[in-house]
C-alpha positions, 0 to 999 in steps of 0.5 A: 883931318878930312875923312869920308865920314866927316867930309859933308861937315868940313870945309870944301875951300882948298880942296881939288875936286873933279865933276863926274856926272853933271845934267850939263854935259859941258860940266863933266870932267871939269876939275879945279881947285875950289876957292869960294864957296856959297849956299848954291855954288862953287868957285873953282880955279881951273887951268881956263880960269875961274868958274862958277858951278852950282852945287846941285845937279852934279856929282863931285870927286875928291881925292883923300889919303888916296881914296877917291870919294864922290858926294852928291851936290845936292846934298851939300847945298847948305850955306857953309856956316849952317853945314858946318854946324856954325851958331850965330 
């Protein structure tokens, strides 16, 4: 189960999620569903198709047991094996 204290180390594909502060002010307000992710970015399926945004520089919702929680993309700019605490 995805709380707020184990979000950074859980798996963001299949998660909706809303951008509330970009430095691209085309970026604000953008929300979707994120169906790929890489060390840099996210893919997010939106109502105007798909979109690649990168991680940094934006500040992310998402909404869990009715709980919005905001993370710092900077934060997260891992590769999602190495976030995820995956060994090789």
């Amino acid at each position: 189960m995805i709380t707020e204290d184990n979000i950074y180390q859980h798996e963001f594909i299949g998660l909706e999620t809303q951008i509330i502060h970009s430095s691209n002010p085309q970026f604000i307000g953008l929300n979707g569903i994120i169906t790929n992710e890489t060390k840099s970015m996210f893919t997010l399926n939106t109502r105007k198709g798909t979109k690649l945004i990168p991680k940094a520089d934006n500040q992310w919702k998402f909404s869990l047991q009715n709980k919005d929680i905001t993370i710092d993309g900077g934060k997260i700019e891992k590769r999602p094996f190495d976030r995820l605490g995956g060994k090789a």
